[in-house]
C-alpha positions as semicolon CSV with decimal commas, in nm:
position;residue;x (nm);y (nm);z (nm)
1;X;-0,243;-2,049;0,119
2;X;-0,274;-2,021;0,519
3;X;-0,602;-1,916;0,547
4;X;-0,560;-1,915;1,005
5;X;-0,408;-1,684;1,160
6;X;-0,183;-1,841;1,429
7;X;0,010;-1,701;1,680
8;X;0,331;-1,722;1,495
9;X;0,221;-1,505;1,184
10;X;0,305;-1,168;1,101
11;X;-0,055;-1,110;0,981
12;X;-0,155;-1,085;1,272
13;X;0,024;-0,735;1,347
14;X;-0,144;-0,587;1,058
15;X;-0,280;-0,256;1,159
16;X;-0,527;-0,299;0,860
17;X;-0,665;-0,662;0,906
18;X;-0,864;-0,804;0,646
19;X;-1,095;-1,094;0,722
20;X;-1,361;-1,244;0,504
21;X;-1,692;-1,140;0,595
22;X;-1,836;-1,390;0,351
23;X;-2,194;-1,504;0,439
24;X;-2,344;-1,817;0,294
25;X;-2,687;-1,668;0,044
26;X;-2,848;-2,017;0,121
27;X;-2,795;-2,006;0,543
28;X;-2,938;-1,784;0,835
29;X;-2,805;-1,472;0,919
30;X;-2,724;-1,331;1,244
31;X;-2,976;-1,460;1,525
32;X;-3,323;-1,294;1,468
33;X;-3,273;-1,213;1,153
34;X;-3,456;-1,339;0,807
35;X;-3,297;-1,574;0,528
36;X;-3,130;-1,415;0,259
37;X;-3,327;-1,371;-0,064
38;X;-3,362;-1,652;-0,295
39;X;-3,094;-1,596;-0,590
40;X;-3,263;-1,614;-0,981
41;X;-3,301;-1,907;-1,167
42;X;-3,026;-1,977;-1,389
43;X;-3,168;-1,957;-1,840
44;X;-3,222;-2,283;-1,964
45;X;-2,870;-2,269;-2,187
46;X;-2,652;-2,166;-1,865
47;X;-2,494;-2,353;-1,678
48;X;-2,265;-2,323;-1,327
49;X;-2,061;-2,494;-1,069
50;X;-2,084;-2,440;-0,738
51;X;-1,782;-2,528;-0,511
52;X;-1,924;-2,408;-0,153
53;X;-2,075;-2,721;-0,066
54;X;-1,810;-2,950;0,056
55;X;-1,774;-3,123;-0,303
56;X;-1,643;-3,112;-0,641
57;X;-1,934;-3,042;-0,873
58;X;-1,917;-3,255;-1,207
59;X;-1,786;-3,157;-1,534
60;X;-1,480;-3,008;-1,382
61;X;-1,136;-3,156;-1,482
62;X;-0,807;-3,006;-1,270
63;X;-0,495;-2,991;-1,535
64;X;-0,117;-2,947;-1,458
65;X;-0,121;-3,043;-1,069
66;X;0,130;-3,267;-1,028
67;X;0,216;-3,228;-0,726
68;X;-0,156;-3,287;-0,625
69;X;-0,147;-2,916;-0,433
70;X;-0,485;-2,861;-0,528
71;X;-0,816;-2,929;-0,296
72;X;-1,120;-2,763;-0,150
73;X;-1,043;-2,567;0,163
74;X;-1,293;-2,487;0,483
75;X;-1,332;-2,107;0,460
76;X;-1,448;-1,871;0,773
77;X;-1,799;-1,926;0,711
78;X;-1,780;-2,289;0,683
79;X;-1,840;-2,294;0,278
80;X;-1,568;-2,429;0,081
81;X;-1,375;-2,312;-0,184
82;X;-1,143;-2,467;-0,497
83;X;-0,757;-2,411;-0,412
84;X;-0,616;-2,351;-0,763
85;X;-0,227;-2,387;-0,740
86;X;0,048;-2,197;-0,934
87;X;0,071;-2,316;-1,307
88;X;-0,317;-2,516;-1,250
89;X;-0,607;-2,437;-1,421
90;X;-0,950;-2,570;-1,466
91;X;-1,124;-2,738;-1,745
92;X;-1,557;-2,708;-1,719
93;X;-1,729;-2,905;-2,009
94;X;-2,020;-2,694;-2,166
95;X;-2,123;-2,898;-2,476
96;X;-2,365;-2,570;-2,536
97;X;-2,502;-2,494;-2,885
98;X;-2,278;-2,213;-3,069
99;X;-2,432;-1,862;-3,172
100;X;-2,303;-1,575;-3,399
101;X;-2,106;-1,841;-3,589
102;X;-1,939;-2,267;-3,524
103;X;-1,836;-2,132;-3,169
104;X;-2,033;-1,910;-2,910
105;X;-1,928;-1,604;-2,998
106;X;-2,185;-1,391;-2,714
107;X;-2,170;-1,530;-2,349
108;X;-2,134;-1,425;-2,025
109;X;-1,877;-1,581;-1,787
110;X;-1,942;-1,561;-1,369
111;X;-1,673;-1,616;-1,126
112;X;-1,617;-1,574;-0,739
113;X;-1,276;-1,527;-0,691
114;X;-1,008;-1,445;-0,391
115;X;-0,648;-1,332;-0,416
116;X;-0,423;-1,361;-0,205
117;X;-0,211;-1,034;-0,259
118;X;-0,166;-0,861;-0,618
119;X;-0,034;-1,012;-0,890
120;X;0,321;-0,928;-0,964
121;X;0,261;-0,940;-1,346
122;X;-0,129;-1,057;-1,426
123;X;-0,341;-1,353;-1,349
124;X;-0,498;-1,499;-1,666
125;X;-0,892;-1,581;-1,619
126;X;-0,992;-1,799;-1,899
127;X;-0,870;-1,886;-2,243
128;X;-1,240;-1,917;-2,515
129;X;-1,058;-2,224;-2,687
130;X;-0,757;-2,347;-2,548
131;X;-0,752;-2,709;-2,717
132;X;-0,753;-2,562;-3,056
133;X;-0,568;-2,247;-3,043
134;X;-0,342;-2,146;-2,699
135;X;-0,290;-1,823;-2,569
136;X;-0,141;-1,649;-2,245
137;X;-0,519;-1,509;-2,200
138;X;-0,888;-1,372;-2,282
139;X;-0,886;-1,137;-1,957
140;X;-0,665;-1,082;-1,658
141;X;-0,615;-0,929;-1,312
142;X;-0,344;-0,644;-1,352
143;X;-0,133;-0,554;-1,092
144;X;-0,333;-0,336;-0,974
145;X;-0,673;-0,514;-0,897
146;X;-0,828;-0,435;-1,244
147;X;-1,018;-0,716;-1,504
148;X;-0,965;-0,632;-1,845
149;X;-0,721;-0,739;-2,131
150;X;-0,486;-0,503;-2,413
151;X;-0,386;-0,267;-2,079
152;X;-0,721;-0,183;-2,054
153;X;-0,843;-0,240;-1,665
154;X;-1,055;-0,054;-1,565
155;X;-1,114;0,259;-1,321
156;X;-0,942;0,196;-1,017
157;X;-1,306;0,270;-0,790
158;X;-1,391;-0,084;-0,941
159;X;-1,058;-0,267;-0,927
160;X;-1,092;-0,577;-0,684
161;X;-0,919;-0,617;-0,319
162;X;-0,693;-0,843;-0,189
163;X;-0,764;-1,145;0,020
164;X;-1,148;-1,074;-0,032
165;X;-1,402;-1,293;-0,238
166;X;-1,543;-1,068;-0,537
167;X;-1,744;-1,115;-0,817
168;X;-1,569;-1,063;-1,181
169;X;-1,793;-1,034;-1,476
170;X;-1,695;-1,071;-1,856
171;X;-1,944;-1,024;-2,124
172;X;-1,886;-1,040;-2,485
173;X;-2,093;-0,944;-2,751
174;X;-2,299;-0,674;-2,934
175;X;-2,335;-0,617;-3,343
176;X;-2,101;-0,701;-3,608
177;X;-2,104;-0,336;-3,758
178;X;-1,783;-0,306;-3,518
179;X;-1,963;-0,187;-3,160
180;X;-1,891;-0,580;-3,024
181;X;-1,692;-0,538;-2,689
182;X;-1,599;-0,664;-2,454
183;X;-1,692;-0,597;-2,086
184;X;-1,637;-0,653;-1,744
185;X;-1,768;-0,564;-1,419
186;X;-1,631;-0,628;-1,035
187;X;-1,879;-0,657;-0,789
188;X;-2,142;-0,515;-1,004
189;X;-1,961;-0,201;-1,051
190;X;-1,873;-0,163;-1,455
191;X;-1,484;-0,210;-1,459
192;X;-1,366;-0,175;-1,799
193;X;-1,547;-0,149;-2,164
194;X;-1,289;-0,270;-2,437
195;X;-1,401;-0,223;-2,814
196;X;-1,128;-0,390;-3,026
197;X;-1,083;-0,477;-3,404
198;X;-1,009;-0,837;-3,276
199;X;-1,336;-0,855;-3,154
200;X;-1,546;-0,841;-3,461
201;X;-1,378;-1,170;-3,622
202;X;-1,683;-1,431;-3,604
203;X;-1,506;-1,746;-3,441
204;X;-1,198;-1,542;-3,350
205;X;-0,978;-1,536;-3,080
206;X;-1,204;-1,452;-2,824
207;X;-1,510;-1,696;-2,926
208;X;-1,577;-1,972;-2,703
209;X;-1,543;-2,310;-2,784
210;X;-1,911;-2,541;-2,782
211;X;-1,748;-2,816;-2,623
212;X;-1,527;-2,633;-2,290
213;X;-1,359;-2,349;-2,143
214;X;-1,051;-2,284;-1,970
215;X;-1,026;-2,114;-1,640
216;X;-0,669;-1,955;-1,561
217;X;-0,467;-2,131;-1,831
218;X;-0,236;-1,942;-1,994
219;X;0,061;-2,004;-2,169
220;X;0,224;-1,763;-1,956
221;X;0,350;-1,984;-1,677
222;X;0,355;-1,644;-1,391
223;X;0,033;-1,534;-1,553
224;X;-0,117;-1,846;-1,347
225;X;-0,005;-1,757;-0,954
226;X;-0,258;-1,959;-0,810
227;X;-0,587;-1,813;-0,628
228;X;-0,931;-1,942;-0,500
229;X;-1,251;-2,021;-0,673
230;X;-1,613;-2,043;-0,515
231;X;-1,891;-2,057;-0,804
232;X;-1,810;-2,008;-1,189
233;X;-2,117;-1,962;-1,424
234;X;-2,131;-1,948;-1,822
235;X;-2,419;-1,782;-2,022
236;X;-2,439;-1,810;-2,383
237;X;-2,529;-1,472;-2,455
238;X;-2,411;-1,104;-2,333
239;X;-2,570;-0,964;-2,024
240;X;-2,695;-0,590;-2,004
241;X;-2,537;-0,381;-1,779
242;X;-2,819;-0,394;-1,537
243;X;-2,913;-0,777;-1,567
244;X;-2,545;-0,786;-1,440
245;X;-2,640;-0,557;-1,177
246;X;-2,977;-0,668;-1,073
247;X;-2,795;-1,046;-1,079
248;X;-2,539;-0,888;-0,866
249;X;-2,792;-0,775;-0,574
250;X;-2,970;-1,142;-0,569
251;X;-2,702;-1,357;-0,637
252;X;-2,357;-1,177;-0,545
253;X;-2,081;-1,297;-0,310
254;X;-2,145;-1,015;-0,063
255;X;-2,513;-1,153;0,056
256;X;-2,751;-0,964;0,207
257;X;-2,600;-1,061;0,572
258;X;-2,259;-0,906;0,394
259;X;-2,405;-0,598;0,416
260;X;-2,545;-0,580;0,759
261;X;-2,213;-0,780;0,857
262;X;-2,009;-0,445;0,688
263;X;-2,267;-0,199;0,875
264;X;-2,155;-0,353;1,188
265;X;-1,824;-0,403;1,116
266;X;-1,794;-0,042;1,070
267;X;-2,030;0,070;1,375
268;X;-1,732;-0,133;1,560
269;X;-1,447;0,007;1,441
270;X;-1,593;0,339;1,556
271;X;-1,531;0,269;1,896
272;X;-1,206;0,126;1,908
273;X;-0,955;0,273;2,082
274;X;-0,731;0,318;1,772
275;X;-0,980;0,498;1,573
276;X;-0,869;0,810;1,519
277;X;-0,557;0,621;1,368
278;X;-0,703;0,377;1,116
279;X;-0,981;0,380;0,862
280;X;-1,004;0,008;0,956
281;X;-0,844;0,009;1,369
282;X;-0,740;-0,318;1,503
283;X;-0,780;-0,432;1,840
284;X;-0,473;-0,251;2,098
285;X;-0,335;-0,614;2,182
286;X;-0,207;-0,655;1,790
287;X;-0,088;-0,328;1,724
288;X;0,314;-0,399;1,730
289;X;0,375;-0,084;1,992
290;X;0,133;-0,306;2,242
291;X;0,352;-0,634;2,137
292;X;0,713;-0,400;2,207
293;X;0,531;-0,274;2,545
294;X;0,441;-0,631;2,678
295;X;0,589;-0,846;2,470
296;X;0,993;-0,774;2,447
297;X;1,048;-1,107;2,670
298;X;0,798;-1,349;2,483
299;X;0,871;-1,268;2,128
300;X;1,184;-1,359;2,014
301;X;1,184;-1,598;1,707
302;X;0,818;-1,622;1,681
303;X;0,773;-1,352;1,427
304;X;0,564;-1,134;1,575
305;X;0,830;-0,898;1,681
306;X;0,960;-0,641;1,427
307;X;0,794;-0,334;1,326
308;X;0,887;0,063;1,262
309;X;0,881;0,388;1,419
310;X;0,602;0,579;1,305
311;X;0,313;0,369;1,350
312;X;0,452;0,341;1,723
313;X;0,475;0,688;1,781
314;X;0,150;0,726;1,693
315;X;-0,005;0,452;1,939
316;X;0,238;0,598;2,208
317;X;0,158;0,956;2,209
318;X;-0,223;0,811;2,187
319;X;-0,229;0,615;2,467
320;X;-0,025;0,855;2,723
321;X;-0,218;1,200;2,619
322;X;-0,527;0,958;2,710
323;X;-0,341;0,799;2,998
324;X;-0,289;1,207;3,138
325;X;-0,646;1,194;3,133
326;X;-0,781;0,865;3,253
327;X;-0,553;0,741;3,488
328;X;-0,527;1,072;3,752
329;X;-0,557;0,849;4,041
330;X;-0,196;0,709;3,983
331;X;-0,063;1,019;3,973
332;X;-0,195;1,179;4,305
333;X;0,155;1,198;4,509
334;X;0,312;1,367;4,146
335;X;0,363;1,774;4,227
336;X;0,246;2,044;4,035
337;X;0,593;2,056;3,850
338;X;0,574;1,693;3,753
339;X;0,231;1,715;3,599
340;X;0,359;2,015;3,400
341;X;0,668;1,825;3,281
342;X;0,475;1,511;3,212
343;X;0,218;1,768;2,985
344;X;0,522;1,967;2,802
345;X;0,632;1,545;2,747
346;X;0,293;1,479;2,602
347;X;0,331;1,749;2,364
348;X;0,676;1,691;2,238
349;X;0,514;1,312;2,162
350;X;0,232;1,454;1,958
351;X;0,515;1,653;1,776
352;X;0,728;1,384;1,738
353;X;0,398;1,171;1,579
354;X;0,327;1,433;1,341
355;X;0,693;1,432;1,211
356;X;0,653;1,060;1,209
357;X;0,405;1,045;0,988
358;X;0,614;1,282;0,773
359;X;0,922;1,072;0,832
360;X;0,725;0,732;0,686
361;X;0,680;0,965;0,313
362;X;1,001;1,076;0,340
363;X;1,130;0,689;0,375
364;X;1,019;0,601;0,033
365;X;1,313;0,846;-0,068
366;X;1,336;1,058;-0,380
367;X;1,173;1,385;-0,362
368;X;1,004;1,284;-0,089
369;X;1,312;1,298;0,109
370;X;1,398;1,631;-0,030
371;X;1,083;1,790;0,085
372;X;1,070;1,592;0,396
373;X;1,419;1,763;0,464
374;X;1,311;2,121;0,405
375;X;1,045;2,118;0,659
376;X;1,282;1,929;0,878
377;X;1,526;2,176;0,876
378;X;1,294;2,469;0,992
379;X;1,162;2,262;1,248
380;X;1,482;2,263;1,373
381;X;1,627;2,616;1,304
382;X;1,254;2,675;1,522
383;X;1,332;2,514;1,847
384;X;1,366;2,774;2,124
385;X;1,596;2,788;2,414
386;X;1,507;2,523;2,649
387;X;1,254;2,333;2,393
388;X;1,309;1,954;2,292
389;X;1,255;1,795;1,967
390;X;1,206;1,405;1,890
391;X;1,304;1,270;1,578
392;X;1,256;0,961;1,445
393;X;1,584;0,738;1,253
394;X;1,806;0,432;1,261
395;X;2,005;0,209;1,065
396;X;1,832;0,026;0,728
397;X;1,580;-0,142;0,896
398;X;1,722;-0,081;1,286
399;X;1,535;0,205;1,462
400;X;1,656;0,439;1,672
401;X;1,513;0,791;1,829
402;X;1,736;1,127;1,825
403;X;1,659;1,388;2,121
404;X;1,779;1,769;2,058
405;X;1,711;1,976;2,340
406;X;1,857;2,346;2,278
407;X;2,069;2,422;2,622
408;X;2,171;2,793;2,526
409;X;2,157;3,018;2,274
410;X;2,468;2,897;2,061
411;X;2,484;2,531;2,184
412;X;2,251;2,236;2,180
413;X;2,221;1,888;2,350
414;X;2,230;1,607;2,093
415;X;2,098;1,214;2,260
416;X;2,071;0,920;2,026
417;X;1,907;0,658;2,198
418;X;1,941;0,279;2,083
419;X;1,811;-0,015;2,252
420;X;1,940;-0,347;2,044
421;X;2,275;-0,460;2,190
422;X;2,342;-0,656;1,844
423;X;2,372;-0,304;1,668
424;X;2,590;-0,030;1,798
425;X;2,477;-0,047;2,162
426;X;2,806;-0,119;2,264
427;X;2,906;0,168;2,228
428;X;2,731;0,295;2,491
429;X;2,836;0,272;2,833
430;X;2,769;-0,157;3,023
431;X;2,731;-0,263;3,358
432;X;2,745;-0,622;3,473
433;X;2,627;-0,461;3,819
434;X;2,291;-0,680;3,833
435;X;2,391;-1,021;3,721
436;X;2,364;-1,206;3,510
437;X;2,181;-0,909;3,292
438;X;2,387;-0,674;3,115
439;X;2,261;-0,365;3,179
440;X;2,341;-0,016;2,908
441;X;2,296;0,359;2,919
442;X;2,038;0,326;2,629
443;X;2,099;0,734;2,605
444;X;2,390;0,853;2,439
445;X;2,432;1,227;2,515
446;X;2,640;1,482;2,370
447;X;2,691;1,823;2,522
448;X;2,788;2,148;2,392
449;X;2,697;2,078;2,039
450;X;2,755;2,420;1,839
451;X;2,444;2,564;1,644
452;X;2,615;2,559;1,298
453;X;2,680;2,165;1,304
454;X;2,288;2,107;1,426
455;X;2,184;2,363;1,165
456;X;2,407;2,197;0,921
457;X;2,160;2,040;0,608
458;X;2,411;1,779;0,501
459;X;2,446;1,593;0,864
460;X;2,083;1,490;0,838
461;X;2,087;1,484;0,503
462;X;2,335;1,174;0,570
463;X;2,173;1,056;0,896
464;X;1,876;1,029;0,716
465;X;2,014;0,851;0,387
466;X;2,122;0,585;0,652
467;X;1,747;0,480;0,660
468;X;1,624;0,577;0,298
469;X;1,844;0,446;0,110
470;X;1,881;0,151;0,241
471;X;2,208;-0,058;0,176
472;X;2,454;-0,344;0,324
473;X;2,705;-0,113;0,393
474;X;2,537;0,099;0,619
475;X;2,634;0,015;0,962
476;X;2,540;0,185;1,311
477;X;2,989;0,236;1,304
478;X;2,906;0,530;1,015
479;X;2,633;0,718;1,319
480;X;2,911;0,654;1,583
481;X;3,234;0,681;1,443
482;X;3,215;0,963;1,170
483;X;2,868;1,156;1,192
484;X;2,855;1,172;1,622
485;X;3,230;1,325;1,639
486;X;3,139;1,538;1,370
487;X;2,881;1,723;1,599
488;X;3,122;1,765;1,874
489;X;3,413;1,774;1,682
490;X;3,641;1,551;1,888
491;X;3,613;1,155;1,932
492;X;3,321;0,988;2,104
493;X;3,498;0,843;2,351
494;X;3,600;1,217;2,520
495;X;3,230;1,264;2,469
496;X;3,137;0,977;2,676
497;X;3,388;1,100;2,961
498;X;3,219;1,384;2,994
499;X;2,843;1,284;3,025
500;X;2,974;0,959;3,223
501;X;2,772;1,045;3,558
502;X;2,459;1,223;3,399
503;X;2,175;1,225;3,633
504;X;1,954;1,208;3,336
505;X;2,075;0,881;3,197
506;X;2,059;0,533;3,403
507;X;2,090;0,221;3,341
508;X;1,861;0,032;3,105
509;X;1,775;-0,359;3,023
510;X;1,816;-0,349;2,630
511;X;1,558;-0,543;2,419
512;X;1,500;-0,886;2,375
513;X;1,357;-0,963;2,064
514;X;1,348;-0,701;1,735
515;X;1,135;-0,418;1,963
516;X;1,368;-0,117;1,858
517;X;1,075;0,060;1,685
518;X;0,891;0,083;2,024
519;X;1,155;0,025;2,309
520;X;1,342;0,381;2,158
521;X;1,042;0,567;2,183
522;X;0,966;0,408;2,518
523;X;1,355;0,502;2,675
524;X;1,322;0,844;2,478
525;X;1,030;0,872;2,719
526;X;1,204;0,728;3,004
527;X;1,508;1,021;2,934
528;X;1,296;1,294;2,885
529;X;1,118;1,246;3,223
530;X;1,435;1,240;3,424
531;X;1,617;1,545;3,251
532;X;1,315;1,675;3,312
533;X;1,378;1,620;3,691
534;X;1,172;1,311;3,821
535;X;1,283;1,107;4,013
536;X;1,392;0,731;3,958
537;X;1,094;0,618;4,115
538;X;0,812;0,877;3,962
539;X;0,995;0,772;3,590
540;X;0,900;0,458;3,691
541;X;0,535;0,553;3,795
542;X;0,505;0,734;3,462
543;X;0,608;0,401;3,263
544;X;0,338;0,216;3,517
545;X;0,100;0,481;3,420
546;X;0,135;0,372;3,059
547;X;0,121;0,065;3,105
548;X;-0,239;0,114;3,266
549;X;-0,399;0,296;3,031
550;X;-0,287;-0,022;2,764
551;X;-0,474;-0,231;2,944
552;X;-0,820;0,020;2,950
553;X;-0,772;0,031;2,564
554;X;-0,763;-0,359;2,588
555;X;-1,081;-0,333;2,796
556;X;-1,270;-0,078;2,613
557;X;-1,131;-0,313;2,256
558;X;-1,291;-0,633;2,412
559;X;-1,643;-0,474;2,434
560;X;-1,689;-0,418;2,093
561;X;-1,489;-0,700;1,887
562;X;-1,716;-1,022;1,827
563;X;-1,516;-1,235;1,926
564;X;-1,134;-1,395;2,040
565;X;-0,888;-1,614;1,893
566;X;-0,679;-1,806;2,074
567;X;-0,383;-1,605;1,959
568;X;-0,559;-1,263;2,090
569;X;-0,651;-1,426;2,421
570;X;-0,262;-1,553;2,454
571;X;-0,144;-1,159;2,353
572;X;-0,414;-0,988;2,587
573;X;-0,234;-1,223;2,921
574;X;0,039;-1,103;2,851
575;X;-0,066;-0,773;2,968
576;X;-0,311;-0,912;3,212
């Protein structure tokens, strides 16, 4: 479990980065601040271990780790934590006196626990006595987050997080009249209450053994995936729901520097520039559309490249309605008729975002698809004479952009634009004219399209299954040798003879490393300007333009994050 986040991991694109805000109960907060409040004395029959200090505490006994995987790791704060490895689990010695019957039949069991990602099937917590009588668990982690056991877990405003360190809770006990249960609580929030006939068995199944317990055993081999451990406590005897949550508050993971950590955290995230996109914004310089802006040339084969259209659309039409805005000054020598183009492009973008966003539901397939394509369709029976309309598509997992631009009444414009010279770019149009780059008309443009085929359902009905339904045999050959003709009605190639000296469309380096989900909506961008009418040069300013405004969302980012790894400062220099 890689616990950094170097320069070569995809983790590091994630629009929704989690870190660990874990702060040590025991240390100083923030500087001026007070020390966090003393947690309670532990009852005289309880016992804990505590694996934040650098050490194994006693008692403990690691069992099945042959290949010696297990250890304690350095976390962000500088506390440790107990790597438990697939198929591991841990033994903790008690040697308590037993109540209710020969075993402990009421107790109390305290963990601090992190996850990497979800468990595909469960994650056993403990087994109540696994030398006598084995089973694949006492409690789990679903799927989903939830603590419970008999599909029973919980309401999903308590289930636990990935890849942060929460508190799980199981108490068992109550009369023998049958209203024992079982309960358990995540982060002090009440997860699940389980009331079972198995439960009212004195020394049963689920009573605890006086001499040790068994943390994430199970007999159930992928029940035990591996995760990390910080404290584990046992009390003979069931908690109340609010000893639970008053022993929460004083002695929970997320101390009372958590909290003002979180407040900040979220006064931050207020003010970056990717806000108004993401509950939790990162900082510009890791959003993948900054990384297929600046980083085409430096990416290939580290990782970090790859991504999809949506998300990039989104960050695009952000940054250049803001760039209209911010960056005037660059744009003094651009006419009155430029500006107004450049505007009417800003709009189609914030078009093309919403349908995006629509596009990314309609992805998962199904009926999503279906009513994805509805609205799609009258979109397109909508666009007026003269009006443009990006839309969003590709190949599997190969993006591409699709321009329609409505030239007359009866016929329509049709430009699929693809960037990635490994996957159907050459079909487009090469020039060896500036050696040794290849250089492509990244714009394929058909003319005279007839209304019928555009309105036709089933043509994006199967340009669109090329994506959805994702398969080996889908190829960019079934876009440019069956669906493209089928538009025009004649072969590609006496399509390409006829748009062969199109102002509009000019030669364009393709991409470098897996950029396609930003570098089409970048040349979509690039077309749309010049069959718009700028010049070569002003297309260029435009792109600059962009490019500028980046770099104040950088600027305006770095004011307000606490600090830099040396992966962001090696991402920010390559804008700067």
């Amino acid at each position: 479990m890689d616990h950094q986040k170097p320069f070569d991991k995809l983790d590091d694109l994630a629009g929704l980065r989690e870190e660990s805000l874990y702060v040590e109960d025991e240390g100083e907060g923030k500087e001026g601040g007070s020390k966090a409040p003393e947690p309670p004395p532990l009852p005289k029959d309880a016992k804990s271990w505590d694996f934040r200090h650098g050490k194994m505490p006693e008692e403990v006994m690691v069992i099945n780790d042959e290949a010696g995987e297990a250890h304690l790791e350095v976390q962000q704060d500088r506390s440790t934590a107990f790597v438990v490895p697939p198929k591991s689990y841990l033994k903790f010695d008690l040697k308590l006196p037993a109540n209710g019957g020969q075993h402990i039949n009421d107790y109390t069991l305290t963990m601090d626990v992190k996850i990497d990602s979800y468990p595909k099937e469960s994650i056993a917590l403990y087994q109540a006595n696994f030398a006598n009588k084995q089973t694949e668990g006492e409690a789990y982690i679903s799927k989903t987050g939830g603590v419970g056991i008999f599909g029973e877990y919980g309401v999903r405003e308590a289930w636990m997080k990935e890849k942060k360190w929460t508190r799980i809770v199981i108490t068992m006990g109550g009369g023998w009249g049958g209203s024992r249960q079982m309960t358990t609580y995540v982060n002090g929030k009440v997860c699940s209450t389980i009331n079972k006939g198995v439960f009212q068995t004195p020394d049963g199944r689920f009573a605890v053994s006086t001499d040790s317990i068994f943390l994430f055993a199970s007999t159930n081999e992928s029940f035990a995936p591996g995760l990390l451990i910080k404290y584990f406590e046992f009390r003979p005897h069931a908690m109340s729901t609010d000893a639970v949550k008053q022993s929460s508050q004083l002695n929970r993971i997320f101390s009372f520097w958590e909290i003002e950590k979180e407040q900040a955290e979220q006064k931050m995230f207020e003010h970056m520039s990717l806000q108004s996109l993401y509950k939790r914004p990162p900082p510009i310089w890791i959003h993948p559309a900054f990384l297929g802006e600046f980083g085409d040339a430096f990416l290939e084969g580290t990782g970090l490249d790859g991504g999809s259209v949506p998300p990039s659309l989104a960050v695009f039409s952000l940054t250049l309605d803001r760039a209209l805005q911010e960056q005037k000054s660059f744009l003094n020598d651009f006419e009155h008729a430029d500006l107004q183009h450049l505007d009417a492009i800003n709009e189609l973008f914030k078009d093309a975002k919403a349908l995006g966003r629509k596009f990314a539901l309609a992805v998962k397939g199904g009926a999503q698809l279906i009513h994805f394509l509805r609205g799609f369709t009258k979109q397109v029976k909508s666009i007026k004479e003269g009006e443009f309309m990006i839309i969003p598509g590709g190949v599997n997992d190969h993006s591409m952009m699709y321009i329609l631009e409505r030239v007359a009444a009866e016929s329509f414009r049709f430009v699929l634009v693809n960037t990635d010279p490994l996957r159907g770019l050459s079909y487009h149009p090469s020039s060896v004219h500036r050696p040794p780059k290849i250089m492509y008309k990244t714009c394929l443009a058909l003319d005279d399209v007839p209304m019928r085929r555009v309105y036709d359902d089933a043509f994006w009905a199967f340009l669109f299954k090329l994506v959805v339904y994702q398969a080996k045999q889908n190829t960019p050959e079934k876009i440019y040798d069956y669906l493209l003709p089928f538009l025009t009605g004649k072969p590609l190639e006496e399509s390409l003879v006829a748009i062969k000296d199109d102002p509009a469309i000019d030669w364009r380096s393709p991409q470098r490393g897996s950029t396609a989900y930003y570098r089409c909506v970048l040349d979509s961008f690039y077309y749309l300007l010049r069959r718009k009418g700028l010049s070569v040069t002003k297309a260029k300013q435009a792109g600059f333009v962009l490019r500028a405004q980046m770099v104040t969302l950088i600027d305006n980012d770095l004011r307000f994050v606490p600090s830099l790894s040396g992966s962001d400062i090696r991402l920010i220099k390559m804008a700067c």
